[in-house]
C-alpha positions in Angstrom: 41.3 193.4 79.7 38.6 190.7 78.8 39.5 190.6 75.1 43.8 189.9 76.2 42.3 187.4 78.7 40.6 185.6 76.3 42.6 185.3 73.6 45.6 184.1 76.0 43.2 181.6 77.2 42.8 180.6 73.7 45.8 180.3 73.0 46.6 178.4 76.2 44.1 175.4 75.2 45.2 175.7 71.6 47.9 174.0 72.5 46.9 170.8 74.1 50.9 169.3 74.2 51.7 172.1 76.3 48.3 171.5 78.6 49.0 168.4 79.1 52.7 168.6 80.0 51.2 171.2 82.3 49.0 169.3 83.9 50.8 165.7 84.1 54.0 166.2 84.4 53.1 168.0 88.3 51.4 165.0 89.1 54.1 162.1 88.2 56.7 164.7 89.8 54.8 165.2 92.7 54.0 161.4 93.1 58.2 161.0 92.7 58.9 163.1 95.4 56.0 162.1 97.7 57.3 158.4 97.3 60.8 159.3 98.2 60.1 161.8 101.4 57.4 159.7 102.9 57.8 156.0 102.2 59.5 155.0 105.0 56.1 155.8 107.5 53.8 154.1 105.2 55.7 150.8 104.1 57.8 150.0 107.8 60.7 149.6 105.6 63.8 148.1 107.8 67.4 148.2 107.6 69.3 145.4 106.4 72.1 144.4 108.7 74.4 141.6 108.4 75.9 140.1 111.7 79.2 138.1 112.1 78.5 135.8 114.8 82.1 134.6 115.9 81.0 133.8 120.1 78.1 131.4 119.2 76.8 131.8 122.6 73.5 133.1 124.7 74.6 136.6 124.7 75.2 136.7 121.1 71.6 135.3 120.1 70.1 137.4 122.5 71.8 140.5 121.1 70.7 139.2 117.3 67.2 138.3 118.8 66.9 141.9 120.2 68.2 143.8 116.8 66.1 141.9 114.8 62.8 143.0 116.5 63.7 146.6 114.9 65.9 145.7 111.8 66.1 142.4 109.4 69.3 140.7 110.6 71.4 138.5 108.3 74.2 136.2 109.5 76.9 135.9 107.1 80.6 135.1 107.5 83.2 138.4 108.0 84.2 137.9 104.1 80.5 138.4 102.7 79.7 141.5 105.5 82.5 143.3 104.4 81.5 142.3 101.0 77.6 144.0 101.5 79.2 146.6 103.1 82.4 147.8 101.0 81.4 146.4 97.4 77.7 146.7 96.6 76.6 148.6 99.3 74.2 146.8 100.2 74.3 147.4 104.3 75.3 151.0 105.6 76.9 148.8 108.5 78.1 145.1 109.4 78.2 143.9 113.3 81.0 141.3 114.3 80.1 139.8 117.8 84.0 138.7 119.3 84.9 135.0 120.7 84.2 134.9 123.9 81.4 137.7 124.4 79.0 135.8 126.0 82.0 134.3 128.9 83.1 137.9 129.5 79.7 139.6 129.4 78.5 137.0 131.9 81.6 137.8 134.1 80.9 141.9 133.9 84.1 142.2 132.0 83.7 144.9 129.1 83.7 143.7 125.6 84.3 145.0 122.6 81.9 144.7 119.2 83.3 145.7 116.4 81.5 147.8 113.7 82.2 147.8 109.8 80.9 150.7 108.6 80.5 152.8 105.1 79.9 156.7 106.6 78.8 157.2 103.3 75.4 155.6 104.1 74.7 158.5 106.5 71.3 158.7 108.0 71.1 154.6 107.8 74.4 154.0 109.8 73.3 156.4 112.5 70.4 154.3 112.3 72.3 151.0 113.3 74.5 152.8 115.9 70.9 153.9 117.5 70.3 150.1 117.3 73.1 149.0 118.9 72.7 151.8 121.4 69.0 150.2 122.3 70.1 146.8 122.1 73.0 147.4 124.7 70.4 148.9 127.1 67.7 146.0 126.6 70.1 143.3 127.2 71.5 145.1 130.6 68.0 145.7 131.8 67.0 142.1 130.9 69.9 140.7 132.8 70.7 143.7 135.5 69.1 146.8 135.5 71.5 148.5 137.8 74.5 147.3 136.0 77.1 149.3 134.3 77.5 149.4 130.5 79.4 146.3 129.3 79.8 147.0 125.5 82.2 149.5 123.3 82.1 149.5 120.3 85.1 149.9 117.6 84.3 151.3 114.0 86.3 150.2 111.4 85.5 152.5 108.1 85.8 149.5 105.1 85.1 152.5 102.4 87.6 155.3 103.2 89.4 157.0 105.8 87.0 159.0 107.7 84.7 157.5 110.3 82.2 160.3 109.8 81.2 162.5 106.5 79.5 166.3 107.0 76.1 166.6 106.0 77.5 169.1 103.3 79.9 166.4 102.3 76.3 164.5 101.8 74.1 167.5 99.8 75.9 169.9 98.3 77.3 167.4 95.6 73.6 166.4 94.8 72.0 170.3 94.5 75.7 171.2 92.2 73.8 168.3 89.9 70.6 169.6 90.2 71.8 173.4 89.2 73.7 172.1 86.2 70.4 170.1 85.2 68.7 173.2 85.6 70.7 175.3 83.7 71.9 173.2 80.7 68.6 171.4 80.1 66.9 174.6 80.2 69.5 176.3 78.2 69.8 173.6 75.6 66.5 173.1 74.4 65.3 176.5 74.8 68.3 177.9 72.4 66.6 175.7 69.5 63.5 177.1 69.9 64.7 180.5 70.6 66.6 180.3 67.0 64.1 178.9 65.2 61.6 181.2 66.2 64.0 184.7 65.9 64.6 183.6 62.5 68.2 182.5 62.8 68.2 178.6 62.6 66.8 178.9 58.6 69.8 181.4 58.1 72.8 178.7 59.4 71.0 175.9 58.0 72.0 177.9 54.3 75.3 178.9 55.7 78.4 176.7 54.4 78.6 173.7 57.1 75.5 172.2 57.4 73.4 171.3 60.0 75.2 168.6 61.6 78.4 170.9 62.3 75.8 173.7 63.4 74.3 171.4 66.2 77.7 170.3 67.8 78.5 173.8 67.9 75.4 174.4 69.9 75.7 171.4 71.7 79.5 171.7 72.2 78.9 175.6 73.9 75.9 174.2 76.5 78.5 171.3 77.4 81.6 173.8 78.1 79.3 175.6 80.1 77.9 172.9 82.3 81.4 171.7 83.0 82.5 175.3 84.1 79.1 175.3 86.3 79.8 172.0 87.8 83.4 172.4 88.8 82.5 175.8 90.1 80.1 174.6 92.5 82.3 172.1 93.5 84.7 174.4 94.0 82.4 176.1 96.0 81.4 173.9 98.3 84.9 172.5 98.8 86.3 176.3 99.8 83.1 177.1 101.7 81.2 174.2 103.6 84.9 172.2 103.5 83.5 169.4 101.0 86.1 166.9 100.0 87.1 166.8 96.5 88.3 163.1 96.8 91.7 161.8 96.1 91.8 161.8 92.1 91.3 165.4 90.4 91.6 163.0 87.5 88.8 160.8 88.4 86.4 163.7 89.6 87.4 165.6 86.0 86.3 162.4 84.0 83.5 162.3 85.8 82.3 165.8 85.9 82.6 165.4 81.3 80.7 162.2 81.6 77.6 163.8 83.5 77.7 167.2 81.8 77.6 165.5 78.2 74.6 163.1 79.8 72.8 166.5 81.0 73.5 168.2 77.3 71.9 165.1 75.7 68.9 165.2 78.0 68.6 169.0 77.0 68.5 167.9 73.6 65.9 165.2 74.2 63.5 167.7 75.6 64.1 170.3 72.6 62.9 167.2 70.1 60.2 166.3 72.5 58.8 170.1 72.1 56.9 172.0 69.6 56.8 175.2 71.2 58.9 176.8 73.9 55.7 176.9 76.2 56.0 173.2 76.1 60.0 173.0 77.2 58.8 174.9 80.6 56.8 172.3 81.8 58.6 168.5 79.9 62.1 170.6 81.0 61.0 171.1 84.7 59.8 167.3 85.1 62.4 166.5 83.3 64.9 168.0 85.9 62.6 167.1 88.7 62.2 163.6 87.8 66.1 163.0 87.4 67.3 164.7 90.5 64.9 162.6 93.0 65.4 159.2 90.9 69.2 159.7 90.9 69.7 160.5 94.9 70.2 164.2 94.6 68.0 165.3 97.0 68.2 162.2 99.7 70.4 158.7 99.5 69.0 156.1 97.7 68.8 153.8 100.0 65.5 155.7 101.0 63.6 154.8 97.8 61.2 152.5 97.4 61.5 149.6 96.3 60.1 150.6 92.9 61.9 153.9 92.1 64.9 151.5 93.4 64.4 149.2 90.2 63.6 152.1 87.8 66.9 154.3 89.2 69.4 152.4 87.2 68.2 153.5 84.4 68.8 157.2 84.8 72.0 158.6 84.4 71.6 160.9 87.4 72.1 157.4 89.8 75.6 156.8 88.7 76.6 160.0 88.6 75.6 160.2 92.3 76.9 156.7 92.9 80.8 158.2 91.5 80.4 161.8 93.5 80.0 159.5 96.3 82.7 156.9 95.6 85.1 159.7 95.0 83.7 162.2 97.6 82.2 160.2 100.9 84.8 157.1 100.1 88.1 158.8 98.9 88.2 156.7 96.0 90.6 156.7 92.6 89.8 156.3 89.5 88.4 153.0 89.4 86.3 153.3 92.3 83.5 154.1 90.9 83.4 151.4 88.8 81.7 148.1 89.7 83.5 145.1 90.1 81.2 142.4 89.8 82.0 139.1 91.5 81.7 136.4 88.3 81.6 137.5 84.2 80.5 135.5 81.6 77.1 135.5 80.1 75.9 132.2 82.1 76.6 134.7 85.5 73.6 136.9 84.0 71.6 133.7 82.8 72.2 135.1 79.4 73.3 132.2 77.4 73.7 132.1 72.9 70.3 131.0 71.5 69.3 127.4 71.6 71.7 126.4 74.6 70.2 124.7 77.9 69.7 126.9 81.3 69.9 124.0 83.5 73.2 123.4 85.5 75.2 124.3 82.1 77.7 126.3 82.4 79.8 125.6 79.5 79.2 129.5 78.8 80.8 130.9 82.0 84.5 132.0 83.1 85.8 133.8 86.2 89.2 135.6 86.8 90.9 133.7 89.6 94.5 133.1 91.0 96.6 129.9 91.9 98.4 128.7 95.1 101.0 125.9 93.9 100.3 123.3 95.7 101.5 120.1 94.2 103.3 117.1 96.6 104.1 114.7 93.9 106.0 111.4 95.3 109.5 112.2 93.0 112.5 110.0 92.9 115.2 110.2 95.8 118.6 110.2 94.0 120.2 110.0 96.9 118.4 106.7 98.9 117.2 105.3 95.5 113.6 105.6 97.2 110.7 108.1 97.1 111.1 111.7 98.4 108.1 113.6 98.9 107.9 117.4 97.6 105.3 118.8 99.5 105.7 122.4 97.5 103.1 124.0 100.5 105.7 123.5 102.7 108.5 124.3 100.6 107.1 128.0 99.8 106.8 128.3 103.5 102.7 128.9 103.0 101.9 126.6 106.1 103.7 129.2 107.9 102.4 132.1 106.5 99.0 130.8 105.3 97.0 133.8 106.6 99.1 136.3 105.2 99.0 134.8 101.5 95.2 133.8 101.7 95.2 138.0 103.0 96.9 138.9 99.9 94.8 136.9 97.4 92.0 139.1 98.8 93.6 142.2 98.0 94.2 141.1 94.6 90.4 141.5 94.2 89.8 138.0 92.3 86.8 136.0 93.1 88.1 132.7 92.7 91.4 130.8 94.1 92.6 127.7 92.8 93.4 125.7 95.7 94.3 121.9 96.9 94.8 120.9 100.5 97.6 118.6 100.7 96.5 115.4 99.8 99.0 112.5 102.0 98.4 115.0 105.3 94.2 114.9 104.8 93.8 111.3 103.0 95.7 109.2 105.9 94.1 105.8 104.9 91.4 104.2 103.5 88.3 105.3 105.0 90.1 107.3 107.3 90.9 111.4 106.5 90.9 114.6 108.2 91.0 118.4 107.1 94.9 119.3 108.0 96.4 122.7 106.4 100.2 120.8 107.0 100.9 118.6 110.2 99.9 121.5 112.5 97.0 123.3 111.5 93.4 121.7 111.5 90.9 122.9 109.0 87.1 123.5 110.2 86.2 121.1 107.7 82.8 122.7 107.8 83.9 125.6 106.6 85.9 123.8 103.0 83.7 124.5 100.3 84.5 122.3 97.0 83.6 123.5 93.4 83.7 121.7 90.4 
C-alpha cells in the first residue's frame, strides 16, 4: 500500500497545473459564492425605489421620509419610473402617490397608491411591498394609533401579465443552465483528451478531412446534445412545477441555440486550457461554478455586489439569464430580450473618431425620433383678400386628442419627438407669452423642456 501511495502522490505533485487548478480554483469559487449568499449582511445594501410624487403634500413627504429610512428613495416623474422599472430594470418596483392623498388621508377617506411592478424581480418586490406595509403602519401610529388602515394599494404589472411569478418559474430555468454547463463543458473538453490519450485523435487527424472538419464534428455532436438537454429540462419543469415557456417558442428556440453554442465554446476553452484530463476536473468545475453564480443561475442578480455586478456582463451566462427571464417571468417575444437603448450614436457612449473634441460636441450623435406636424403659417385668404391662419394642430384635431397621440408616440418606443407649441397662442405680445396647448389647455410651463 505504501509503494501505490507514493507514487500517486508523485504523480499528483508532478503535475503542478493540475495542483494549482486544485487548489485555486476552490478558493476564487468559494469567494464567488460567499460574495453572492452573504453580501447583503455585511454591506447594508438598500433597494432602490423610485417615487412619483403627484399630491405634493404633508402626507406624501412623510410617507417618502418614512421609506427612505429603510430604502434609497428617488423621485422621478411617472415616464422615467416606468422607464427604471419596465426597460432597464433598474427598480423591482415604482410607487405613484395619487392627487389628493394627503386631503383624503387627513379626512380618514381610504386612498389608493398605486404600485408598478416587474414580478420578475422577486425577493426585491416583496421587499418593497414589506416597505409599504411598514410605512402604512408608522404613518397611522404617528398620526392615530387606534385608527383603521387608510391605504390599498393597486399593482400594475409594467413587464407581463401576471402580478406574481412561482418560485419554480424563478429557479428551475437557472439549474436547466447549470446542468447543461455541467454536462457539455464536461463532455466537451474531456472527449479531446479522452481521444487523444486512447489513441484515436492521431488516427482522424490522417483520415481524409482534416482536422478542422474533425473538430466541428466534435463540436457539432456536444452542441446537439446540449440543445436536446436544455429543451428537456424545460420541458420538464414546464409539465411538472407548471413553469411558463413564454409566449414565443420561436424566441425561446433561438435562444436555447445561442446559449448551447456559448456553453460548447466554453467546453472548448477549458480543453485548450488543459494538458491532462486531471486538470479539466478542477479548471471545468470553476469553470461551471464561476459562470452559474456570475450569470444569476443560482439567485437574481440584483443580489450581487456591486463588483460581480460590473464583471457579470461579461459572461455569457448573464444574458442568457437576462432572455430566460424576459421570455419566461415577463411573457416577452422575440425582441424582448433585446435592449433598447434610449440614444445611439457613438457621442451617446462618449466614443467619438480620433482627434475630435469631448466637450459639448455632438456633431457625432443621432437619435430615432418621430414628428407631430405642427406648423400655423399665416397663408393667403382667397376669399377676403387677407391672411387666414392654418393652425395644422387644430386642424388634425390634436388639441382635442393631445393625450391620446402623445400616448401613441410612447408606444412607438422612440426616444425623441419633434414637437412646436403653437407659436401665435404662446407668443401673445412683446414681452408678454404664456405656455397654451391651443386656446384651452394651459401647459405647466415647468414641465417644457427645450433641446437644441
Amino acid at each position: 500500500m505504501w509503494p501505490v501511495f507514493c507514487k500517486d502522490m508523485r504523480v499528483f505533485f508532478r503535475d503542478r497545473s493540475a495542483l494549482v487548478f486544485s487548489l485555486l480554483m476552490p478558493v476564487l469559487v468559494i469567494t464567488v459564492i460567499a460574495s453572492g449568499l452573504f453580501h447583503h449582511q455585511e454591506d447594508g445594501m438598500r433597494l432602490h425605489v423610485p417615487v412619483v410624487n403627484e399630491d405634493h403634500g404633508p402626507v406624501a413627504s412623510t410617507f417618502m421620509k418614512l421609506l427612505n429610512e429603510h430604502t434609497d428613495v428617488v423621485e422621478v416623474d411617472r415616464a422615467e419610473a416606468e422607464r427604471l422599472v419596465r426597460e432597464t430594470h433598474d427598480a423591482p418596483a415604482a410607487i405613484v402617490f395619487p392627487p389628493k392623498l394627503s386631503k383624503q388621508y387627513l379626512q380618514g377617506k381610504t386612498t389608493e397608491i398605486e404600485l408598478l411592478t416587474d414580478p420578475a424581480a422577486g425577493s426585491d418586490l416583496q421587499a418593497v411591498k414589506v416597505l409599504l406595509l411598514l410605512m402604512d403602519k408608522e404613518a397611522a401610529a404617528l398620526a392615530d394609533p387606534f385608527a383603521e388602515d387608510k391605504i390599498t394599494l393597486h399593482e400594475q404589472n409594467l413587464t407581463g401579465n401576471k402580478l406574481q411569478v412561482s418560485v419554480f418559474e424563478q429557479r428551475v430555468p437557472g439549474f436547466a443552465l447549470m446542468f447543461v454547463l455541467l454536462a457539455v463543458v464536461f463532455g466537451t473538453s474531456m472527449s479531446m483528451h479522452d481521444e487523444r490519450d486512447a489513441g484515436t485523435l492521431a488516427r482522424l487527424l490522417v483520415a481524409p478531412g482534416g482536422f478542422t472538419r474533425i473538430l466541428l464534428g466534435k463540436l457539432g455532436a456536444r452542441f446537439v446534445v446540449g440543445v436536446v438537454q436544455m429543451l428537456v429540462l424545460l420541458g420538464w419543469g414546464h409539465w411538472m412545477f407548471r413553469v411558463s415557456l413564454g409566449t414565443s417558442p420561436v424566441a425561446m428556440l433561438l435562444l436555447t441555440l445561442a446559449s448551447v453554442f456559448a456553453v460548447v465554446a466554453a467546453g472548448m476553452l477549458v480543453a485548450g486550457l488543459t494538458r491532462s484530463r486531471e486538470q479539466t476536473l478542477p479548471l471545468g468545475l470553476s469553470f461551471v461554478m464561476a459562470l452559474s453564480a456570475l450569470g444569476g443561475c443560482w439567485w437574481p442578480q440584483s443580489m450581487q455586489p456591486e463588483w460581480m455586478g460590473r464583471i457579470a456582463p461579461a459572461v455569457f451566462t448573464t444574458w442568457v439569464m437576462r432572455g430566460l427571464n424576459d421570455l419566461i417571468l415577463r411573457q416577452r417575444g422575440i425582441d424582448g430580450p433585446l435592449p433598447r437603448p434610449d440614444r445611439g450614436g457613438p457621442a451617446a457612449q462618449d466614443v467619438r473618431p480620433p482627434g475630435e473634441g469631448t466637450g459639448g460636441d455632438r456633431t457625432t450623435d443621432f437619435t430615432f425620433a418621430t414628428g407631430i406636424e405642427c406648423s400655423n403659417p399665416a397663408v393667403a385668404d382667397p376669399d377676403t383678400g387677407g391672411r387666414l391662419r392654418r393652425d395644422l394642430l387644430a386642424e388634425c384635431g390634436h388639441y382635442r386628442h393631445f393625450r391620446e397621440d402623445f400616448a401613441l408616440v410612447k408606444e412607438l418606443g422612440t426616444p425623441c419627438l419633434r414637437y412646436g407649441l403653437p407659436n401665435h397662442l404662446v407668443h401673445l405680445g412683446p414681452g408678454h407669452g404664456e405656455a397654451r396647448l391651443g386656446e384651452d389647455v394651459p401647459l405647466d410651463a415647468g414641465r417644457v423642456q427645450r433641446r437644441g
